[in-house]
RODOPA-814178 format. One record per residue (C-alpha): residue number from 1; residue in three letters; y, z, x. Coordinates in Angstrom, 1 decimal. Layout:
RODOPA-814178
<NUM "ALA" <Y Z X>>;
...
//
This chain:
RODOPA-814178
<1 "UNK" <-13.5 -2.8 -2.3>>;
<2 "UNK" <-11.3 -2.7 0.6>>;
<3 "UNK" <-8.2 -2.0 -1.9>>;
<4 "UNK" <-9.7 0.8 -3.4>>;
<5 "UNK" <-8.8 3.3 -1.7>>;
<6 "UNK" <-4.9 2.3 -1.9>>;
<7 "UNK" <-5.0 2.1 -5.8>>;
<8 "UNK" <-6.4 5.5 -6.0>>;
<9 "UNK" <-3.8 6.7 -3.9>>;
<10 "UNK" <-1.4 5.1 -5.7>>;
<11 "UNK" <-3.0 6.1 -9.2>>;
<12 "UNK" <-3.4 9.8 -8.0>>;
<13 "UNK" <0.8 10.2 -7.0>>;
<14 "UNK" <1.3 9.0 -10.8>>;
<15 "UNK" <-0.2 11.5 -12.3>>;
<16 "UNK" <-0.1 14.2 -9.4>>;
<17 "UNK" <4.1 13.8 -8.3>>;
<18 "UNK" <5.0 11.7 -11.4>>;
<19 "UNK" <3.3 13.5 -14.7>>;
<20 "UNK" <3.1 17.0 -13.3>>;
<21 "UNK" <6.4 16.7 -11.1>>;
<22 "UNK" <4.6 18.1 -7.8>>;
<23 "UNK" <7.0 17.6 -5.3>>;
<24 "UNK" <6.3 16.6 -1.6>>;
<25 "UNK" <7.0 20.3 -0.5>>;
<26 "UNK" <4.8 22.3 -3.2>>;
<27 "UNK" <1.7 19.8 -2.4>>;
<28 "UNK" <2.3 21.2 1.4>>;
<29 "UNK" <1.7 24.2 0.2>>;
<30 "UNK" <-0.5 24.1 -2.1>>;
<31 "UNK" <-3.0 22.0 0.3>>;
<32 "UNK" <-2.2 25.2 2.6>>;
<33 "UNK" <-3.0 27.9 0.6>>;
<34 "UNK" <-6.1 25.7 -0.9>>;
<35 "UNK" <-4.7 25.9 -4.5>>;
<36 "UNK" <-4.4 22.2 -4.9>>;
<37 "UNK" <-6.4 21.0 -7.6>>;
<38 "UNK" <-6.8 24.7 -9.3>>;
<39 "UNK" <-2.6 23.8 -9.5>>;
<40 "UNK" <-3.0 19.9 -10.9>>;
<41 "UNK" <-5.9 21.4 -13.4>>;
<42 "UNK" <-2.7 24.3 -14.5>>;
<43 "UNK" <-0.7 21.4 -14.8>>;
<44 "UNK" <-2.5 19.3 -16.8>>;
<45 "UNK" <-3.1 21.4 -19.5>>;
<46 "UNK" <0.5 22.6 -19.9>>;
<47 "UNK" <1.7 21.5 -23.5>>;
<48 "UNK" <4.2 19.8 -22.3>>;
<49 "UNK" <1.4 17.6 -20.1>>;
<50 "UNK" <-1.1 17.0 -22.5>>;
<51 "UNK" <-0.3 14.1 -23.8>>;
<52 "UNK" <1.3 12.0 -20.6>>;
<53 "UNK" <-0.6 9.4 -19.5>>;
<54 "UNK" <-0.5 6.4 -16.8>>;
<55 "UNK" <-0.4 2.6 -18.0>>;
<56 "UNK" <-2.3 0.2 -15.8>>;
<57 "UNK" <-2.2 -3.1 -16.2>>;
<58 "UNK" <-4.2 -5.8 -14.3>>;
<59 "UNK" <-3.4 -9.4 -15.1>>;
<60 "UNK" <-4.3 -12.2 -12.4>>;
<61 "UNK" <-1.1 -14.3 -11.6>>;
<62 "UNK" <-1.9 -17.5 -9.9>>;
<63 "UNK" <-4.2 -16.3 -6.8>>;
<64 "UNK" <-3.6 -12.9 -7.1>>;
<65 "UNK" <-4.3 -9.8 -9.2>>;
<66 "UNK" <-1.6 -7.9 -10.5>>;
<67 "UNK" <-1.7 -3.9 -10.9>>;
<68 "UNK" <1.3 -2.4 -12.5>>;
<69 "UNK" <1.2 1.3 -12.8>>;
<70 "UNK" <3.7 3.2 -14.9>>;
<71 "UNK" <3.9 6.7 -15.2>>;
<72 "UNK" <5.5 9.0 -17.4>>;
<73 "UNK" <7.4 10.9 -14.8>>;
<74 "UNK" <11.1 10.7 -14.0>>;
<75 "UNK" <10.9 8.8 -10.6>>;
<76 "UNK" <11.3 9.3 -7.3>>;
<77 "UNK" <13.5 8.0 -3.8>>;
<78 "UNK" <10.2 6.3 -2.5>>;
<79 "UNK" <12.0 4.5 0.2>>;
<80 "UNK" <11.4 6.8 2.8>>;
<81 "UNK" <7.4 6.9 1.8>>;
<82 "UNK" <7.2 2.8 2.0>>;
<83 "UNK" <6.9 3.2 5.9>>;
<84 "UNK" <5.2 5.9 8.5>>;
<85 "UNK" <7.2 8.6 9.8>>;
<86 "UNK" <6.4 10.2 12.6>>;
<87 "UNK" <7.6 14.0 10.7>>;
<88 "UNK" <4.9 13.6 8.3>>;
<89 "UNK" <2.4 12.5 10.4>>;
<90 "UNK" <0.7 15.9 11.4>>;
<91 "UNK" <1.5 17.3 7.6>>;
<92 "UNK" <-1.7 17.4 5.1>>;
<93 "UNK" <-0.5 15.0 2.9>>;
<94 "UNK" <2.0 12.1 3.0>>;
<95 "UNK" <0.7 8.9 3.9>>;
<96 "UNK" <-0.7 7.3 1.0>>;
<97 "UNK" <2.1 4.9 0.2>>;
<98 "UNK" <2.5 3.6 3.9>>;
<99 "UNK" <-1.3 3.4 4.0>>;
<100 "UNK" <-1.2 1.4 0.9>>;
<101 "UNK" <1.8 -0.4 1.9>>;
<102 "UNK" <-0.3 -1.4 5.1>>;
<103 "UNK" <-2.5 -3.7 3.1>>;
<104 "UNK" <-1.0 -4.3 0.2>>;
<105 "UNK" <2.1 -5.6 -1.5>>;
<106 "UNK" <3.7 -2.9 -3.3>>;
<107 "UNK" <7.3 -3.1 -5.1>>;
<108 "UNK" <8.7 0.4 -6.8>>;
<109 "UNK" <10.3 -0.5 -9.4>>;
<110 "UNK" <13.4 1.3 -11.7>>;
<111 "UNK" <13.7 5.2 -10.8>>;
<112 "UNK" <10.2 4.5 -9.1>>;
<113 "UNK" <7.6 6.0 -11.9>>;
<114 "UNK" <6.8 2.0 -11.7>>;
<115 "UNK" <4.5 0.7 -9.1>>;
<116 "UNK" <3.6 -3.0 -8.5>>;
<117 "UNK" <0.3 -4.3 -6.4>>;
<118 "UNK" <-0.4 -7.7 -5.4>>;
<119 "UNK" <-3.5 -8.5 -3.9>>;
<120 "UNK" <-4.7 -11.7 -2.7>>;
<121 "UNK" <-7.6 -13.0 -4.0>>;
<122 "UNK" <-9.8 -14.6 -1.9>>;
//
């Protein structure tokens, strides 16, 4: 339950930034000018979106589970998203990886449309 919230972050910038290629700045605004989701539901129904989807995989590997998410999207520099910066911290959006990151192992993997979560089981 506590990981939740993380994994839908995570599962929300696949198909928000990675499928419908909403960058950083056009989510700013679009938060701004409360067009958000009226954008991602535009998006989602281009032709050229219709068929994308994200993979997720769960497997558990020794005493952990495993959540590999893959989208169809062309990647991403998510280094500077793995940690807090103090820029973003006032904007509307931003901190979902760090948050994530916080609690969780993640590793970006390839052009970064490939996420991988390890939590511990308990």
């Amino acid at each position: 339950p506590e990981h939740a919230m993380p994994i839908a972050e995570l599962l929300m910038n696949a198909v928000e930034h990675g499928n419908l290629g909403i960058t950083y700045q056009e989510k700013t605004q679009l938060i701004e000018n409360n067009t958000w989701e009226t954008e991602v539901e535009r998006r989602l129904a281009l032709p050229e979106n219709v068929q994308k989807d994200v993979l997720v995989r769960m497997r558990k590997r020794g005493a952990s589970l495993v959540i590999e998410i893959v989208d169809q999207g062309p990647g991403f520099d998510y280094e500077p998203y793995l940690t807090m910066d103090e820029s973003r911290l006032f904007h509307n959006h931003g901190r979902g990886i760090a948050i994530a990151k916080a609690s969780l192992k993640i590793d970006y993997l390839g052009s970064g449309n490939k996420v991988v979560v390890t939590i511990p089981l308990h």
